[in-house]
N, CA, C and O atoms as CSV, one atom per row, in Angstrom:
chain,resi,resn,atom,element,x,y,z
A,1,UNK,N,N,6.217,-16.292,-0.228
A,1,UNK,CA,C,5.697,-15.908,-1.527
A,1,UNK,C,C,4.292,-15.327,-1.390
A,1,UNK,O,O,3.980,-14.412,-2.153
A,2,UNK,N,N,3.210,-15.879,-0.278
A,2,UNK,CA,C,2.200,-15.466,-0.319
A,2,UNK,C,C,2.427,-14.092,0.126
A,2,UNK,O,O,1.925,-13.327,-0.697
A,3,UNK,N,N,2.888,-13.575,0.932
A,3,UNK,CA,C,3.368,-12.079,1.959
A,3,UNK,C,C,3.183,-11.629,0.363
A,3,UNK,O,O,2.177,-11.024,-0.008
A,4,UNK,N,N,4.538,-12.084,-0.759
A,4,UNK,CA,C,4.809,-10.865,-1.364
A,4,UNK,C,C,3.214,-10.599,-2.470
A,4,UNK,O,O,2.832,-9.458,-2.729
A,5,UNK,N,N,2.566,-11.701,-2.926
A,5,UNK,CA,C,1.798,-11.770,-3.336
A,5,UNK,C,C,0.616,-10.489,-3.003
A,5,UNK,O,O,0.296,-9.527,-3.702
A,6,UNK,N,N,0.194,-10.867,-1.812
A,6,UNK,CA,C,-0.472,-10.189,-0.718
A,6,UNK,C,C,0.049,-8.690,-1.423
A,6,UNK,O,O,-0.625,-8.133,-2.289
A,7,UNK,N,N,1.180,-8.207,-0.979
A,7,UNK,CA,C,1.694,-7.132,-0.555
A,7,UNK,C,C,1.886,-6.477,-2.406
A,7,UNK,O,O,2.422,-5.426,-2.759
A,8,UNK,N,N,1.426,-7.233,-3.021
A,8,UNK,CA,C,1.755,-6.659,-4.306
A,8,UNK,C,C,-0.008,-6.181,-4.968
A,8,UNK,O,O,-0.288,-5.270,-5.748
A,9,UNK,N,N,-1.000,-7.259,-4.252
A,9,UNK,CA,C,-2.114,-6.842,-5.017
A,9,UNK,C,C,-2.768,-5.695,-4.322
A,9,UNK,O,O,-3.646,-5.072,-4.920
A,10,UNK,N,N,-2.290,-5.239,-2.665
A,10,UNK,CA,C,-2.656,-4.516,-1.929
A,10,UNK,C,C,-2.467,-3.257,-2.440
A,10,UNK,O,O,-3.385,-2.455,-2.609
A,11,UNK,N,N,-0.789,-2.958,-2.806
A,11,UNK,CA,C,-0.442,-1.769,-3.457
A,11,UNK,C,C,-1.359,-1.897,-4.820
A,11,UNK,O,O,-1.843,-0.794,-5.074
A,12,UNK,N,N,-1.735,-2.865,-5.740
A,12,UNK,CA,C,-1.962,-2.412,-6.856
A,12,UNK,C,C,-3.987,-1.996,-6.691
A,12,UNK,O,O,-4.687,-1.592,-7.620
A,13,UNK,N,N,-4.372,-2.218,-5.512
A,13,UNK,CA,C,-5.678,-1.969,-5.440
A,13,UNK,C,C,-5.799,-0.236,-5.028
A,13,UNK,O,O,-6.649,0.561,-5.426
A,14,UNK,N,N,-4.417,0.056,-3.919
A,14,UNK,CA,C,-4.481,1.396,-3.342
A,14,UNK,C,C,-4.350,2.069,-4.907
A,14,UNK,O,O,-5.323,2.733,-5.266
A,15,UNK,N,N,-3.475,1.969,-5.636
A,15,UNK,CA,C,-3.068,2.757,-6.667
A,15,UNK,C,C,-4.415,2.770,-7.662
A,15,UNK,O,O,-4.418,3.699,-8.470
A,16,UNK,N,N,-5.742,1.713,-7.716
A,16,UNK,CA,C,-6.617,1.523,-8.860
A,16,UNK,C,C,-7.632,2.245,-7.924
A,16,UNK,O,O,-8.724,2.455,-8.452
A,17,UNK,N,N,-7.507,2.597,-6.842
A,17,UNK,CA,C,-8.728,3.243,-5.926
A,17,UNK,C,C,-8.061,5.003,-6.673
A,17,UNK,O,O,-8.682,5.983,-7.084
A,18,UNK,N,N,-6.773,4.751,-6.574
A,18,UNK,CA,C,-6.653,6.559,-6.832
A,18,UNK,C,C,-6.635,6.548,-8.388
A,18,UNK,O,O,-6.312,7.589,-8.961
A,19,UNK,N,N,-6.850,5.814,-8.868
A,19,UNK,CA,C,-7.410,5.985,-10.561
A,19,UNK,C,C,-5.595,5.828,-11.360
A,19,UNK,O,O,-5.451,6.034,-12.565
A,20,UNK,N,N,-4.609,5.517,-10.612
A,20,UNK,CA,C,-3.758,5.267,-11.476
A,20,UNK,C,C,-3.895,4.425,-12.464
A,20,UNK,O,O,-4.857,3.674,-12.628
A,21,UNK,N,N,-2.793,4.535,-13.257
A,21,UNK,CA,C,-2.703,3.462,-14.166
A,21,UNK,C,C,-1.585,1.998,-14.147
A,21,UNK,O,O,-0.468,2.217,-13.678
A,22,UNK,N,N,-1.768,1.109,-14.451
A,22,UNK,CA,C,-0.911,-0.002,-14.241
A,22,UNK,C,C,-0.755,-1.171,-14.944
A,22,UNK,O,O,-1.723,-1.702,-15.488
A,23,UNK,N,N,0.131,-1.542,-14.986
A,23,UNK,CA,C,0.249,-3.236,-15.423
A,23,UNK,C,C,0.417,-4.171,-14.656
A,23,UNK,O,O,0.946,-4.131,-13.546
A,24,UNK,N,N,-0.197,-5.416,-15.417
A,24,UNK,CA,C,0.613,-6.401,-14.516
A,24,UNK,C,C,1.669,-7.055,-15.791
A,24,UNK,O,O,1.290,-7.006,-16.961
A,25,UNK,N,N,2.807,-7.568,-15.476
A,25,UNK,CA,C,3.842,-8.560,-16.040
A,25,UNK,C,C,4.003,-9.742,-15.305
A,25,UNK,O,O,3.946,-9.947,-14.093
A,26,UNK,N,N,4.250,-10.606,-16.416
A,26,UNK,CA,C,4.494,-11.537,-16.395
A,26,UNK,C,C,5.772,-12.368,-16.119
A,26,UNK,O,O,6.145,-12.759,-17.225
A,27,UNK,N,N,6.454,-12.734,-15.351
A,27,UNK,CA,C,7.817,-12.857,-15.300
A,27,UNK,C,C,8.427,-13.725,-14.861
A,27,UNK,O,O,8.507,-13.974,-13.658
A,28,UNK,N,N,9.222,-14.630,-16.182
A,28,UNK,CA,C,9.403,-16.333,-16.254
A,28,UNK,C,C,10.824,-16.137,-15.099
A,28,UNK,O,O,11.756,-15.380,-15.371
A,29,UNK,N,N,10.786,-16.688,-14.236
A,29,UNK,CA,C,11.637,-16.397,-13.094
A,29,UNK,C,C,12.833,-18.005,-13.175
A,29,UNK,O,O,13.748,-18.325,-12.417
A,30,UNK,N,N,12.345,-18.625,-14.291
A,30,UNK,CA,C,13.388,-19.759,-14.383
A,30,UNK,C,C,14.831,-19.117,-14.736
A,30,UNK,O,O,15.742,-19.898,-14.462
A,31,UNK,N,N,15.168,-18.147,-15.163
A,31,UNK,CA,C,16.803,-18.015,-15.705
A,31,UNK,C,C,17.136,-17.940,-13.868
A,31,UNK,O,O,18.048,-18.732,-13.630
A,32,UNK,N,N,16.861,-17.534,-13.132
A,32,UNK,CA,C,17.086,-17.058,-11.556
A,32,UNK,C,C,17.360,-18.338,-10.619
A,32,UNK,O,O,18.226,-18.390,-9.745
A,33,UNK,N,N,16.418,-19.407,-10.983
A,33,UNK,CA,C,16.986,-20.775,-10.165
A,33,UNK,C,C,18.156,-21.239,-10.340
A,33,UNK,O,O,18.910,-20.850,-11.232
A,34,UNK,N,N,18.460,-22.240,-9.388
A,34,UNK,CA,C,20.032,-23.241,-9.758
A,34,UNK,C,C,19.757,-23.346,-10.704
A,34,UNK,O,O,18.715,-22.942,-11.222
A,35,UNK,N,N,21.027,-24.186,-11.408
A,35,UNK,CA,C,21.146,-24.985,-12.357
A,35,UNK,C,C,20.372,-26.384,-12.618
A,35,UNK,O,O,20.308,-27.239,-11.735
A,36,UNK,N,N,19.691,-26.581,-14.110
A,36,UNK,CA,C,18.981,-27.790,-13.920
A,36,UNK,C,C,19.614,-28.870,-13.869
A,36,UNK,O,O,20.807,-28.771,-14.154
A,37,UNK,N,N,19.235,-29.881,-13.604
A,37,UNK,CA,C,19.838,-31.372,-13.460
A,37,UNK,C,C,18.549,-32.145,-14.136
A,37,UNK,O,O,17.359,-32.113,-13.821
A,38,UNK,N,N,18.896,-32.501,-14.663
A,38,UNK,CA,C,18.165,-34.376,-15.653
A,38,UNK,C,C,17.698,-34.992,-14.613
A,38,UNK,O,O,18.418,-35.232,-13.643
A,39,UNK,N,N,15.991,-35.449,-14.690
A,39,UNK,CA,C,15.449,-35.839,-14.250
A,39,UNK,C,C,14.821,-37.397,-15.190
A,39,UNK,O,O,14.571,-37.446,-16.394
A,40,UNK,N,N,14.704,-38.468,-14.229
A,40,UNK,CA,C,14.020,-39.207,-15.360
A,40,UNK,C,C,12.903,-39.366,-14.581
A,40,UNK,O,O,13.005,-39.161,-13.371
A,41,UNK,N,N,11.272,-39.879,-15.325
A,41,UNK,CA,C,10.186,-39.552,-14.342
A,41,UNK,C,C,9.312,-40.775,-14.955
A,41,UNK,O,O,9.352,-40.870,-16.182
A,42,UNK,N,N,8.715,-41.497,-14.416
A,42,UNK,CA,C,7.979,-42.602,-15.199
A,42,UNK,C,C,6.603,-42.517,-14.606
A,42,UNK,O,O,6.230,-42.637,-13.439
A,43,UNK,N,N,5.761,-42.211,-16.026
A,43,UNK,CA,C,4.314,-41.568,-15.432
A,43,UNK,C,C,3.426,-42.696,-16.433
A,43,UNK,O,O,3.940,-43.512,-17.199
A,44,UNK,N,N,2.001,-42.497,-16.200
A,44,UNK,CA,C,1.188,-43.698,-17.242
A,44,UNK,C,C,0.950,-42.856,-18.496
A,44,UNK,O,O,0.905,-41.637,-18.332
A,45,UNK,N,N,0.786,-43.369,-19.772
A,45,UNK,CA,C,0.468,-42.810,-20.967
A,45,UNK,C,C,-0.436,-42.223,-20.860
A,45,UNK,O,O,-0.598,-41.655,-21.940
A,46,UNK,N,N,-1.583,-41.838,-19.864
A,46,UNK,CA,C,-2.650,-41.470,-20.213
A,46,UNK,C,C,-2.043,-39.584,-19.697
A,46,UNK,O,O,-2.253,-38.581,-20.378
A,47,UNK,N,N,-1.464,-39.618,-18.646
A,47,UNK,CA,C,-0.581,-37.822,-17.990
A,47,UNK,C,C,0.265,-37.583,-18.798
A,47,UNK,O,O,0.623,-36.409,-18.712
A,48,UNK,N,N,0.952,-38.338,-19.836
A,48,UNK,CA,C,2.108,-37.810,-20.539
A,48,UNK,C,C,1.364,-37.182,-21.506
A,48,UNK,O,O,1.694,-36.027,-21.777
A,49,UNK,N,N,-0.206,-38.010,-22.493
A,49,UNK,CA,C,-0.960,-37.455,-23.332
A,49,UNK,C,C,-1.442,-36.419,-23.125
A,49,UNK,O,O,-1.663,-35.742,-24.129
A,50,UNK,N,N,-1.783,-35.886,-21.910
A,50,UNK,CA,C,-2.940,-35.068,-21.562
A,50,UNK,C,C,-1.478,-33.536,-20.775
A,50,UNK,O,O,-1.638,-32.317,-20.830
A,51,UNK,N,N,-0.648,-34.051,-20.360
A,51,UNK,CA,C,1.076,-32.654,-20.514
A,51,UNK,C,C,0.898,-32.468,-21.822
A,51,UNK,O,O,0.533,-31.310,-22.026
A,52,UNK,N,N,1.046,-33.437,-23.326
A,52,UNK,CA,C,1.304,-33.075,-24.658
A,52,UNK,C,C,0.020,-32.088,-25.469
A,52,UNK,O,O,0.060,-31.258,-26.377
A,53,UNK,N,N,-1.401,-32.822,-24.386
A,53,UNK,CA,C,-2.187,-31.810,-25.434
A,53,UNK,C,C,-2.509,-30.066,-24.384
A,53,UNK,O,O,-3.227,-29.134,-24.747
A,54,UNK,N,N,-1.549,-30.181,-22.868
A,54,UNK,CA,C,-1.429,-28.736,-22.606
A,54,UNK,C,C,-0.451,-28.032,-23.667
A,54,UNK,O,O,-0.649,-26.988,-24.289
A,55,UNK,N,N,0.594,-28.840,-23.701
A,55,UNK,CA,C,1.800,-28.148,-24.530
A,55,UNK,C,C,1.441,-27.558,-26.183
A,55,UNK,O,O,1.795,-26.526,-26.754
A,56,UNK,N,N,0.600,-28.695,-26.624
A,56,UNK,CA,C,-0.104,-28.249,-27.904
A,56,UNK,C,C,-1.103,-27.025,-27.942
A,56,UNK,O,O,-1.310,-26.491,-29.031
A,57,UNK,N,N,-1.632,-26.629,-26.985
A,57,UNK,CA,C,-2.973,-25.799,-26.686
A,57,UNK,C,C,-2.005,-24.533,-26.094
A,57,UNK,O,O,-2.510,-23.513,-25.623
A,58,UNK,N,N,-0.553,-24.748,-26.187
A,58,UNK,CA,C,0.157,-23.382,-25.525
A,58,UNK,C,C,-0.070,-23.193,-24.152
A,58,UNK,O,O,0.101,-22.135,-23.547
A,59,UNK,N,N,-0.443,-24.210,-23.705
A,59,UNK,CA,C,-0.240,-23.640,-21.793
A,59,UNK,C,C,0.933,-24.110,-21.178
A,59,UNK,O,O,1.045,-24.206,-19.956
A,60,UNK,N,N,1.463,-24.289,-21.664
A,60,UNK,CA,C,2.746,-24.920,-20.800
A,60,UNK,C,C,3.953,-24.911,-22.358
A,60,UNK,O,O,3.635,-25.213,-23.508
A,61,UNK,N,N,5.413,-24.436,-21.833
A,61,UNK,CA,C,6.324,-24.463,-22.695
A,61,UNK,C,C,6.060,-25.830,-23.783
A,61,UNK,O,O,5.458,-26.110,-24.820
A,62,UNK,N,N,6.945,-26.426,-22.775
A,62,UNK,CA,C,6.930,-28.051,-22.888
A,62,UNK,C,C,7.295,-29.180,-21.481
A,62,UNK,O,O,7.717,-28.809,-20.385
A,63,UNK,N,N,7.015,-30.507,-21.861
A,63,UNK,CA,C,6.956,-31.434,-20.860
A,63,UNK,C,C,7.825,-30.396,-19.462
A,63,UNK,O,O,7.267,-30.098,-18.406
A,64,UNK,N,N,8.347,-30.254,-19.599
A,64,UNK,CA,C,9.406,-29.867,-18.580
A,64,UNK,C,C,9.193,-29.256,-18.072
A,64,UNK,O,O,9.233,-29.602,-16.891
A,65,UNK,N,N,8.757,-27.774,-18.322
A,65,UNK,CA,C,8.578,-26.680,-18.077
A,65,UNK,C,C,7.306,-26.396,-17.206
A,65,UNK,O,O,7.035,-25.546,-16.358
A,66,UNK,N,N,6.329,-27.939,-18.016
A,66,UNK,CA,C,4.624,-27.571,-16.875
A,66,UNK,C,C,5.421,-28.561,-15.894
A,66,UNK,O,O,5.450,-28.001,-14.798
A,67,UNK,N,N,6.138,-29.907,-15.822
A,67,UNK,CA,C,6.550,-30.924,-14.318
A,67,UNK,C,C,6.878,-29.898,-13.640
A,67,UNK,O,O,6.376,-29.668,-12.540
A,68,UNK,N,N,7.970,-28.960,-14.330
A,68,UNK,CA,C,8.738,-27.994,-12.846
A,68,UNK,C,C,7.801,-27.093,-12.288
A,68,UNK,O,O,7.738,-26.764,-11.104
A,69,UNK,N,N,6.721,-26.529,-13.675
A,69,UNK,CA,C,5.725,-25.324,-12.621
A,69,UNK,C,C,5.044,-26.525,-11.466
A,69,UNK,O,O,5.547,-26.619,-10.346
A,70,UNK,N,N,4.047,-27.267,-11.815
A,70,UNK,CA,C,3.326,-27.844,-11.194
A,70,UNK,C,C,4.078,-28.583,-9.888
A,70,UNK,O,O,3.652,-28.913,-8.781
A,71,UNK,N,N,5.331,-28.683,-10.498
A,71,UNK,CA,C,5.863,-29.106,-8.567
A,71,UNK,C,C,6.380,-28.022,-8.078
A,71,UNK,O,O,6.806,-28.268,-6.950
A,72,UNK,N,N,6.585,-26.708,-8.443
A,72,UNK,CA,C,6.879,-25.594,-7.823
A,72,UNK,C,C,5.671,-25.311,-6.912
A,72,UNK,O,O,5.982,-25.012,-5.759
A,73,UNK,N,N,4.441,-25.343,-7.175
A,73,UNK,CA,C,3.357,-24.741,-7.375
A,73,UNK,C,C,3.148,-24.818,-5.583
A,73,UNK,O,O,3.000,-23.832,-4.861
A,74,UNK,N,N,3.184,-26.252,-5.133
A,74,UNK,CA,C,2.814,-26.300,-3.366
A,74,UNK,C,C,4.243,-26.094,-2.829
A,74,UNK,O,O,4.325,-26.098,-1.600
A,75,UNK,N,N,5.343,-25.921,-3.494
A,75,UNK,CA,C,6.623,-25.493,-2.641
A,75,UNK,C,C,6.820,-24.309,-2.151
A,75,UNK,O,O,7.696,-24.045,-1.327
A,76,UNK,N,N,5.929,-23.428,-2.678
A,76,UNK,CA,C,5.870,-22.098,-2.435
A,76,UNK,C,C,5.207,-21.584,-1.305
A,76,UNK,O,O,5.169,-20.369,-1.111
């Protein structure tokens, strides 16, 4: 993942040196994994509060969605 990383900001620096124009996107890559499976997870009230007030503040879908980024995050 890092290679492609690498290899994506490299092209997008050659292309901003020649004055192109560009985007970046954003792209929720969950429809592409297996299938999910039910997890049960037993954490202290104080991490479940502090997932609910990311989820409230819009950084994270919901509960689920920040556990799977954040354990994706060093698998990569």
């Amino acid at each position: 993942m890092n290679n492609v990383q690498e290899a994506i900001s490299t092209r997008l620096e050659i292309l901003a040196d020649a004055g192109a124009t560009w985007a970046y996107i954003d792209i929720d890559v969950s429809p592409f994994l297996e299938k999910t499976e039910k997890a049960t997870v037993t954490l202290p009230k104080l991490v479940i509060r502090r997932i609910d007030e990311l989820v409230a503040a819009g950084k994270a879908k919901n509960r689920s969605a920040f556990l799977a980024d954040s354990t994706l995050k060093p698998l990569r």
